[in-house]
C-alpha positions as CSV (number, residue, x, y, z in Angstrom):
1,X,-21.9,-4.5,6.9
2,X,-21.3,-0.4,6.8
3,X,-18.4,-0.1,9.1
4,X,-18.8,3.5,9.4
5,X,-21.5,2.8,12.0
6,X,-19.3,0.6,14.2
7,X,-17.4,3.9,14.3
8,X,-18.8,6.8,15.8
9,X,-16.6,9.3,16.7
10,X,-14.5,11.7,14.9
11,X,-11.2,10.1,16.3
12,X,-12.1,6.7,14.9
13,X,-12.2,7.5,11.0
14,X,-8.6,6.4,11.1
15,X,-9.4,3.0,12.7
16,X,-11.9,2.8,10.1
17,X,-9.3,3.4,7.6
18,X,-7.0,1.1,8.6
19,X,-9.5,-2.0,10.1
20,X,-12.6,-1.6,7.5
21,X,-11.4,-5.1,5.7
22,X,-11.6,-6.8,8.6
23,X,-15.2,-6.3,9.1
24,X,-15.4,-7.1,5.2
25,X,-13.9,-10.3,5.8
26,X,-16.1,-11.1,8.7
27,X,-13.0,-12.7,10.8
28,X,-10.4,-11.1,12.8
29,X,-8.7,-14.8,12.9
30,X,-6.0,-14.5,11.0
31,X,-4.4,-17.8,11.4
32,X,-7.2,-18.6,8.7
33,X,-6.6,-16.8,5.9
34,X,-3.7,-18.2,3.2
35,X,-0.3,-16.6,2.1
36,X,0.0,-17.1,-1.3
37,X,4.2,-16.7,-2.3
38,X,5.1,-14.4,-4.9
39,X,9.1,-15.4,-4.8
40,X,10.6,-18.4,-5.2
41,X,11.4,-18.5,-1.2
42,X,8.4,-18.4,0.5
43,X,6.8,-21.4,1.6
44,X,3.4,-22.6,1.6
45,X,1.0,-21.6,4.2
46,X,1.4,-24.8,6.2
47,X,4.7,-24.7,6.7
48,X,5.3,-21.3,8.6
49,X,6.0,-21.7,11.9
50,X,3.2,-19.2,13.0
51,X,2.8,-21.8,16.6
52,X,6.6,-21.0,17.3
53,X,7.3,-17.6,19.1
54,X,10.7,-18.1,19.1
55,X,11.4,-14.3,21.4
56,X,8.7,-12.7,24.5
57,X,10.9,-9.9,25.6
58,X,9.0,-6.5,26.5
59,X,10.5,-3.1,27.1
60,X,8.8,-1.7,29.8
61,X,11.5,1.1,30.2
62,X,9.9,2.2,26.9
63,X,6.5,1.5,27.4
64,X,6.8,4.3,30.7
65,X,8.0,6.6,28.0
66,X,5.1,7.6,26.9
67,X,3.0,7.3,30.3
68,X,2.0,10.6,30.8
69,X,-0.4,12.4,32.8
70,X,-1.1,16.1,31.5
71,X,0.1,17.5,28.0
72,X,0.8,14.4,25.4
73,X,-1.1,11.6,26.1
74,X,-1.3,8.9,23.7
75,X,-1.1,8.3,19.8
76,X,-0.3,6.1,17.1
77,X,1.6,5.8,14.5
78,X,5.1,6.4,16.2
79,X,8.0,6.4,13.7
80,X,11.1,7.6,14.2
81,X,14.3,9.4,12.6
82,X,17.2,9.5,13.4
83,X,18.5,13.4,13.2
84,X,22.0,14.1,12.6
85,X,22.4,10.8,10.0
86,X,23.3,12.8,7.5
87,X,25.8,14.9,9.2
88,X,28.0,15.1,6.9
89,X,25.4,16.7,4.6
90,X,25.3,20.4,5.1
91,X,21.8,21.7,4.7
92,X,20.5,23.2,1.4
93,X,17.5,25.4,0.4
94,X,15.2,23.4,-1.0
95,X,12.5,24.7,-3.9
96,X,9.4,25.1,-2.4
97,X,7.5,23.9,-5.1
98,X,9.1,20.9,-5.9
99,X,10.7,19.7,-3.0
100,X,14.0,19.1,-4.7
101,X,17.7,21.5,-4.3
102,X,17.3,24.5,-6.2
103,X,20.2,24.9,-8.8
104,X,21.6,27.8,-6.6
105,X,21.6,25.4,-3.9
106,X,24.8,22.9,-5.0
107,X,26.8,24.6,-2.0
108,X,25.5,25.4,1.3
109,X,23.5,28.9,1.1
110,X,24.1,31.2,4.0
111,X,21.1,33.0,3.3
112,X,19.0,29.7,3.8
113,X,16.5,29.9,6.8
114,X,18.5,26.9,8.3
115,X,21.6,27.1,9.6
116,X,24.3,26.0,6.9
117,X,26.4,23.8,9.6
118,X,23.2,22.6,11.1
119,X,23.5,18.8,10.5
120,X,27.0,19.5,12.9
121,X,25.6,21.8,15.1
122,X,22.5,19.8,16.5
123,X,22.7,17.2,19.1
124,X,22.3,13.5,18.0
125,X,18.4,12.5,18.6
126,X,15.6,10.9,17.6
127,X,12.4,12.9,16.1
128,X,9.0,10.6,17.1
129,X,6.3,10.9,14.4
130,X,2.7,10.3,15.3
131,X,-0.1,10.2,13.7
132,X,-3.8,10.9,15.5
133,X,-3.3,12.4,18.7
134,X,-5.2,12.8,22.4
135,X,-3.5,15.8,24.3
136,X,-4.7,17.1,28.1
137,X,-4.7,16.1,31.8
138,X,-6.2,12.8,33.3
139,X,-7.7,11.7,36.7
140,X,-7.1,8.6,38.7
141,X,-3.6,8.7,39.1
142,X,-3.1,8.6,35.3
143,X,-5.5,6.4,34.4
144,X,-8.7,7.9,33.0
145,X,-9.2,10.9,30.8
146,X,-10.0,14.0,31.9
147,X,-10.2,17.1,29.5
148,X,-8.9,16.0,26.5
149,X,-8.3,17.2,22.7
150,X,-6.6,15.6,19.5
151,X,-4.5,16.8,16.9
152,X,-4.4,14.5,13.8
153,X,-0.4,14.5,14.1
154,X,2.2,15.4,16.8
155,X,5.7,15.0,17.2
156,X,8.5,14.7,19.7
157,X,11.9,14.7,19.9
158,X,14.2,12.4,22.2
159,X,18.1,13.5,22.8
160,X,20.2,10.4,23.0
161,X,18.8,6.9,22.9
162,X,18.1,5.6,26.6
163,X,14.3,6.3,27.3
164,X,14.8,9.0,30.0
165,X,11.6,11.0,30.5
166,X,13.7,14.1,31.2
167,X,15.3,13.9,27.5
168,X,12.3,14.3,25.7
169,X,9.6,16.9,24.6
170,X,6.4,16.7,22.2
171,X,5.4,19.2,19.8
172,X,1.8,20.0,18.7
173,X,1.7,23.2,17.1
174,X,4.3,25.9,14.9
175,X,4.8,27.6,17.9
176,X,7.5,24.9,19.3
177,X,7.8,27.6,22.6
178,X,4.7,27.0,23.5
179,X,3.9,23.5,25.0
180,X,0.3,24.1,25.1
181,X,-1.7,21.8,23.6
182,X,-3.4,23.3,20.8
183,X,-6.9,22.3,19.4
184,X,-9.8,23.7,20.4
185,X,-12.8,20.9,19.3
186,X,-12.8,18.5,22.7
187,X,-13.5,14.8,22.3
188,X,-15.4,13.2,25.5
189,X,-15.0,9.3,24.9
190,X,-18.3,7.5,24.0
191,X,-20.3,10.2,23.2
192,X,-23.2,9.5,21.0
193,X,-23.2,13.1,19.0
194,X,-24.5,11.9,15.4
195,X,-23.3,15.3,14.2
196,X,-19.8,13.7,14.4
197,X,-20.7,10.3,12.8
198,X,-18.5,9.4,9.5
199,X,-21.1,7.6,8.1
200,X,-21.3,10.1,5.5
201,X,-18.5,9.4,2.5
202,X,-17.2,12.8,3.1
203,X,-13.7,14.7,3.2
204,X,-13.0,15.0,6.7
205,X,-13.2,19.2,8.0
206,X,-10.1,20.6,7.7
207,X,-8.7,21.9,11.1
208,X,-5.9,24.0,10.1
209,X,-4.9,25.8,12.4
210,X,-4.7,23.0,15.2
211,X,-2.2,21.0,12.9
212,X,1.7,21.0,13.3
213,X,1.6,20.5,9.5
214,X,-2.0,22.3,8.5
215,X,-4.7,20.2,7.4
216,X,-5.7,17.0,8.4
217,X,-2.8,14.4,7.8
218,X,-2.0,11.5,9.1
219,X,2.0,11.1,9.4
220,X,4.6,8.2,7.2
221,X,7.7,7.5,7.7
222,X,10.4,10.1,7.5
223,X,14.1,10.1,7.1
224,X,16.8,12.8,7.4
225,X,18.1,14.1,4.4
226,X,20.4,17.6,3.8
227,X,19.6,18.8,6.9
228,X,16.2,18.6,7.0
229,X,13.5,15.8,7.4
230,X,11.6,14.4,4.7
231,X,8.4,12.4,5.2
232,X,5.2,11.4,3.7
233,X,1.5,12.7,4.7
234,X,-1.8,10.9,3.9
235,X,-4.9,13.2,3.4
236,X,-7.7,11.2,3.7
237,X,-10.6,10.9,1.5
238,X,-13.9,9.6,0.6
239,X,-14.5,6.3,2.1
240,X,-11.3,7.1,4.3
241,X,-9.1,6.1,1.7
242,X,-6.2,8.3,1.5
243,X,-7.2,11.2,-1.1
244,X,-3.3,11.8,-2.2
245,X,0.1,11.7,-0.4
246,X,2.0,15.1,0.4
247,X,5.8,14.5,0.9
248,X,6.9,17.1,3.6
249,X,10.1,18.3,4.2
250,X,10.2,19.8,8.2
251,X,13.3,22.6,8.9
252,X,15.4,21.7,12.3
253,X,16.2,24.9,14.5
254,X,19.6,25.3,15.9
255,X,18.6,23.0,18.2
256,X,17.6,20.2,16.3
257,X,13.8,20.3,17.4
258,X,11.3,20.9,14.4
259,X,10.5,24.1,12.8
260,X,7.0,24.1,12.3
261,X,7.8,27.6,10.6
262,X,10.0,25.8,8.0
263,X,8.1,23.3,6.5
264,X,7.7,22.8,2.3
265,X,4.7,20.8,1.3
266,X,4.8,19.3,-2.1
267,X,1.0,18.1,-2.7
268,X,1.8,16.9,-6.5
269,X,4.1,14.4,-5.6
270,X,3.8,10.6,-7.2
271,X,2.9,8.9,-3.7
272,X,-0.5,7.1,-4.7
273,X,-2.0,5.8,-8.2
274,X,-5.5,4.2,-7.5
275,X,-7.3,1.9,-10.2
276,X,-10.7,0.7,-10.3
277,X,-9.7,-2.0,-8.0
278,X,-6.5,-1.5,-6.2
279,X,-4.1,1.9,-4.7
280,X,-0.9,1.8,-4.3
281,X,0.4,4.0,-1.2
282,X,4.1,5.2,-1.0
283,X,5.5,6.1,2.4
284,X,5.0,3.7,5.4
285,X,8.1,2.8,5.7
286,X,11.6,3.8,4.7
287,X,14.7,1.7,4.5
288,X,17.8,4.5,4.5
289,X,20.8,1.9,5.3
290,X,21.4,0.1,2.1
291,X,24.8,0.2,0.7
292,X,24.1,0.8,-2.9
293,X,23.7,4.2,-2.9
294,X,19.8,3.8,-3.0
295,X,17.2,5.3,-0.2
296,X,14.4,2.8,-0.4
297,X,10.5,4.4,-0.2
298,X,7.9,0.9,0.9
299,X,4.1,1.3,0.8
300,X,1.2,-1.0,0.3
301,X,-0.7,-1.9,-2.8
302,X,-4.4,-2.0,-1.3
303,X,-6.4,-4.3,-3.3
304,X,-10.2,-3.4,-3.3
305,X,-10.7,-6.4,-5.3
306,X,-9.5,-9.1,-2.4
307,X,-11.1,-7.8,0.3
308,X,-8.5,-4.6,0.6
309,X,-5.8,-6.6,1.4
310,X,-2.7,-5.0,1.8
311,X,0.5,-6.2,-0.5
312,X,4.5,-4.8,0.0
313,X,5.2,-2.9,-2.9
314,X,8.7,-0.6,-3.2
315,X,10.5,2.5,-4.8
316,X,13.9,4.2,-4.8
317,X,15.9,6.9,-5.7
318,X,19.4,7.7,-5.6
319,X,20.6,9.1,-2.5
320,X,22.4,12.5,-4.1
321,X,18.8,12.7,-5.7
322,X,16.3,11.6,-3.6
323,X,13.8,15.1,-3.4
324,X,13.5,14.7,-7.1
325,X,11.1,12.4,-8.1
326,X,12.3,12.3,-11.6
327,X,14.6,10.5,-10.7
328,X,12.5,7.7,-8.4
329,X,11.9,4.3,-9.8
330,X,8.8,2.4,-9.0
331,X,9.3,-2.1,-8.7
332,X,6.8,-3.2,-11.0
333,X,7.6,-7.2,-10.5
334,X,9.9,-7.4,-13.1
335,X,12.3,-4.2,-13.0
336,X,12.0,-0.9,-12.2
337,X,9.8,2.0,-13.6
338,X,9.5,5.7,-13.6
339,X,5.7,5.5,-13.6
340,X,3.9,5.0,-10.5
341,X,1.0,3.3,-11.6
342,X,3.4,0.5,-12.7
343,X,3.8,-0.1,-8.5
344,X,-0.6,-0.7,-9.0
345,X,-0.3,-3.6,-11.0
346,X,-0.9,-6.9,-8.9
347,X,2.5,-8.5,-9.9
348,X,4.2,-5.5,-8.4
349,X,3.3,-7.3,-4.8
350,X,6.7,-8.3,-2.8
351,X,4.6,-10.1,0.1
352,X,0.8,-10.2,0.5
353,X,-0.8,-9.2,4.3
354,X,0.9,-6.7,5.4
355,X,0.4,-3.6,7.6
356,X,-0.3,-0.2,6.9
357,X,2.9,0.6,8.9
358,X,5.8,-1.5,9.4
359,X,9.5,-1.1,8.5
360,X,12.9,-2.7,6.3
361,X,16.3,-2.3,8.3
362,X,19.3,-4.1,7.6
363,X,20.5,-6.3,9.6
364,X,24.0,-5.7,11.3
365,X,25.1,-8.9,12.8
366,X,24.8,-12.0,12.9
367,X,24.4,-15.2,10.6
368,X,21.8,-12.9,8.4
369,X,24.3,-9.6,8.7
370,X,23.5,-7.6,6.0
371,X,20.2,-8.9,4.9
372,X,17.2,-7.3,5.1
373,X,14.6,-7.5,8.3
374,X,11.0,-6.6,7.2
375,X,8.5,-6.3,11.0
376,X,5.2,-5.9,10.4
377,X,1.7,-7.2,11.8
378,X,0.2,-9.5,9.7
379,X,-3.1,-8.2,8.5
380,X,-2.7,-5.1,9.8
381,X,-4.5,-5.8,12.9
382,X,-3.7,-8.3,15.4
383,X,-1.9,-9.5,19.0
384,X,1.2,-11.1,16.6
385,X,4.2,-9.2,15.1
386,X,6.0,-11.0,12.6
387,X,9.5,-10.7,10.4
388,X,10.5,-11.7,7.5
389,X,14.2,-11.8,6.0
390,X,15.4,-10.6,2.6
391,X,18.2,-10.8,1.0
392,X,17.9,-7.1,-0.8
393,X,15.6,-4.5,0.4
394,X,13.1,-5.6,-1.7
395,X,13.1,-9.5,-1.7
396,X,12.9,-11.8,-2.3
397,X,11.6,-12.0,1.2
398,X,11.2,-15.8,3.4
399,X,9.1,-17.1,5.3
400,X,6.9,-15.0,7.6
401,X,8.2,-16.2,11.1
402,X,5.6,-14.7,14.3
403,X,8.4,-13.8,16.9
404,X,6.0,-12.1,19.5
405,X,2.3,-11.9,20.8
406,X,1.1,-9.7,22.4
407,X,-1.2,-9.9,25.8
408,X,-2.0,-6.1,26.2
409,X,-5.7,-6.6,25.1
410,X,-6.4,-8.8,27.9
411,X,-5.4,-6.2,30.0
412,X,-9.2,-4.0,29.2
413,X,-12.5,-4.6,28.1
414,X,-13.5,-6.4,24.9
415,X,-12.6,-4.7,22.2
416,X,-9.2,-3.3,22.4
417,X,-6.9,-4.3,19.3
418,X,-3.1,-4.3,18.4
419,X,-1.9,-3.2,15.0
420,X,0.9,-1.6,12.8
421,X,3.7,-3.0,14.3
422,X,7.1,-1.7,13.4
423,X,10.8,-1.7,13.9
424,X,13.1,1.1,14.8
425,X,16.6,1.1,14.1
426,X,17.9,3.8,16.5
427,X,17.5,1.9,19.3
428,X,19.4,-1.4,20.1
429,X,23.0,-2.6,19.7
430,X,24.3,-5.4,18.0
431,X,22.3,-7.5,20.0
432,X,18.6,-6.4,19.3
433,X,16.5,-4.3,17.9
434,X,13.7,-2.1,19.7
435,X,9.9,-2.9,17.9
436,X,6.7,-0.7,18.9
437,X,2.9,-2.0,17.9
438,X,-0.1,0.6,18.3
439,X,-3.3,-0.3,20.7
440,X,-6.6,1.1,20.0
441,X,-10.2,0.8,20.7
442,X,-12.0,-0.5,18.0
443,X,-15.0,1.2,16.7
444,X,-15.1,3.9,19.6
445,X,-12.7,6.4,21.6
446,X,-10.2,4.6,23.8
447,X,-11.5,4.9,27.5
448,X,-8.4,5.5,28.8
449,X,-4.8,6.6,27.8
450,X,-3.5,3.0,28.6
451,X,-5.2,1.9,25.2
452,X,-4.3,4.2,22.8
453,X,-0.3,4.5,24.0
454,X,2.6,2.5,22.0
455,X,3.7,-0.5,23.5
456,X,7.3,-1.9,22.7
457,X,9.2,-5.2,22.7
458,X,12.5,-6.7,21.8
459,X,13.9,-8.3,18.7
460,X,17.1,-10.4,19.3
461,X,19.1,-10.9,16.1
462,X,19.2,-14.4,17.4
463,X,16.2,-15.0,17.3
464,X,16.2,-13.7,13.8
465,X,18.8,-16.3,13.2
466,X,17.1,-18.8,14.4
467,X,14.0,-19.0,12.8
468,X,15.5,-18.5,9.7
469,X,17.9,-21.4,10.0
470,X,14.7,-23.7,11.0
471,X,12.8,-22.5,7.9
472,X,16.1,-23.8,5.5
């Protein structure tokens, strides 16, 4: 079956991207297709508790969020960064070619764009990175579409950590002053246009100017590093596979709000090897709380030849060093290489069936304090979310352990999906920890905003606790 003609609009090339083998596979029940372990922890199919949701908690103070009626009006992707995490790092210039500190730059550089006592001077927040993009007004009290646009990536940025609508603004375009939104290509939802069908293998057109970050790119995960943010950028390809991956680095103003004016793309970076039958992807998610001195890059190792299924696969740098990619080590299953096509070879797989998006975070408390919680949907699309524990960030991992499911797509029409489910440190306490999953339309434009906003739920670390002592 050709999925590009179960996806007719523009907007939908990404769903294509990310739920093509699932129409290859000819089942969206997951329940039937097998784990096979690749460490000496995981258990046999069978034996994970996939009946047991041990946790339903929503967060409907964080769903509202993002309920909005004119301006920003849904997305996905939705990562987030903590700004200010490195404030003890003063900022540096960075080398705009390769994305690493310049030699002159060992000491701060007041003649640096950004402000040398920038990490100190900008209030603690949270950046939001998102990834395709609907912007407007609505009718219905908020529930329909009116005039709308997209953007392939937006932004926002969140001062403190309680979900107050009042503490939080979205970015489209360099101009942060203006809050206009910025395309000028409208989408109307279900429209049968076959000038805009994908069914062509094609490089998607290039839109420029209506791009916080220029071209088409759909946003990684970032994380704050000497001042400024750092984060990867996929530019799709033929067949919607990602044609490379940019790493970005994004200036803060005095503010702390990005400075769409300050941004350093390095397009050569090692990101993404493909192989006649597999790519490895660097960036989806970023584990930047390890205590050994390491920041720890995950991605996926997409293997064309089963079905495109989607296996954990991790780098890392040293911390002092991590813009230069010299100095990055790739997991290869068996130790740890400078080459990136090392991360392509089938044994460099952590878990098997993962998502596109997910995220590692260490665990601060409890009987699993300071092991490694990997949240992810299984599959990549799908009503569960699922964790896993490690004991390092990269394994070995347990048993995969379903801790929610979600009842959103009931809510609308046939046809409405959950996927990409992810974890975000920031928000929580000791307690829990706050997890977000994407909703989408499959094969069309969503119909409304209500299916195309994050939704968000809650992870108790008890939980965590006990399904792992019930899997022992």
């Amino acid at each position: 079956m050709n999925v590009s003609s179960l996806v007719p609009r523009r907007f939908s090339k990404r769903a294509a991207f990310l739920f093509a083998p699932l129409f290859l596979t000819g089942s969206l029940d997951f329940a039937s297709l097998p784990i096979f372990p690749q460490t000496p922890v995981l258990r046999d199919f069978a034996d994970l508790p996939r009946s047991a949701v041990f946790a339903q908690e929503e967060a409907p103070e964080w769903d509202a969020l993002f309920e909005r009626r004119d301006g920003w009006l849904a997305a996905d992707g939705i990562y987030s960064v903590e700004l200010g995490r490195d404030a003890a790092e003063n900022a540096v210039k960075l080398d705009a070619k390769s994305s690493t500190p310049s030699d002159s730059a060992v000491k701060p550089d007041v003649s640096s764009p950004i402000s040398p006592n920038l990490a100190d001077a900008a209030p603690r927040g949270t950046l939001f990175i998102f990834s395709d993009t609907f912007g407007g007004s609505t009718k219905n009290d908020g529930r329909d579409f009116d005039e709308i646009k997209m953007s392939n990536h937006s932004f926002a940025v969140l001062n403190g950590s309680a979900p107050e609508s009042t503490e939080i603004d979205f970015f489209w375009r360099r101009k942060t002053e203006n809050k206009e939104f910025a395309p000028t290509k409208a989408l109307v939802p279900n429209s049968q246009n076959s000038q805009d069908s994908p069914n062509k293998q094609e490089k998607p057109e290039r839109l420029a100017p209506h791009n916080p970050l220029g071209v088409d790119r759909w946003l990684q995960d970032g994380v704050a590093w000497r001042g400024r943010v750092w984060l990867s950028a996929i530019l799709v390809g033929a067949g919607w596979k990602p044609e490379r991956i940019d790493a970005v680095s994004l200036g803060l103003d005095a503010n702390g709000s990005p400075d769409f004016n300050d941004v350093l793309i390095d397009e050569t970076a090692p990101l993404s090897f493909r192989t006649k039958t597999a790519q490895v992807v660097f960036g989806a998610a970023i584990c930047d709380d390890a205590e050994d001195g390491f920041l720890y890059v995950f991605g996926y190792l997409d293997r064309f030849d089963v079905g495109s299924r989607k296996d954990l696969v991790v780098a890392r740098a040293p911390r002092a060093s991590f813009g230069d990619f010299s100095t990055w080590r790739y997991f290869d299953g068996r130790g740890w290489s400078p080459n990136v096509a090392d991360a392509a070879r089938p044994e460099a797989g952590l878990v098997e069936r993962v998502s596109t998006e997910f995220s590692v975070s260490k665990i601060p408390t409890g009987a699993n304090a300071g092991r490694y919680l990997l949240v992810y949907t299984p599959g990549v699309i799908g009503n569960e979310i699922a964790f896993r524990v490690g004991e390092t960030p990269w394994g070995p991992l347990g048993p995969e352990t379903v801790f929610y499911r979600s009842t959103v797509p009931q809510e609308f029409e046939r046809g409405v999906r959950c996927y990409n489910a992810k974890a975000h440190p920031a928000f929580g306490d000791g307690e829990k920890i706050l997890v977000s999953y994407n909703v989408n339309r499959l094969g069309t434009l969503p119909r409304r905003p209500a299916e195309y906003r994050p939704r968000f739920v809650w992870l108790r670390y008890s939980t965590v606790d006990a399904a792992t002592q019930t899997q022992r």
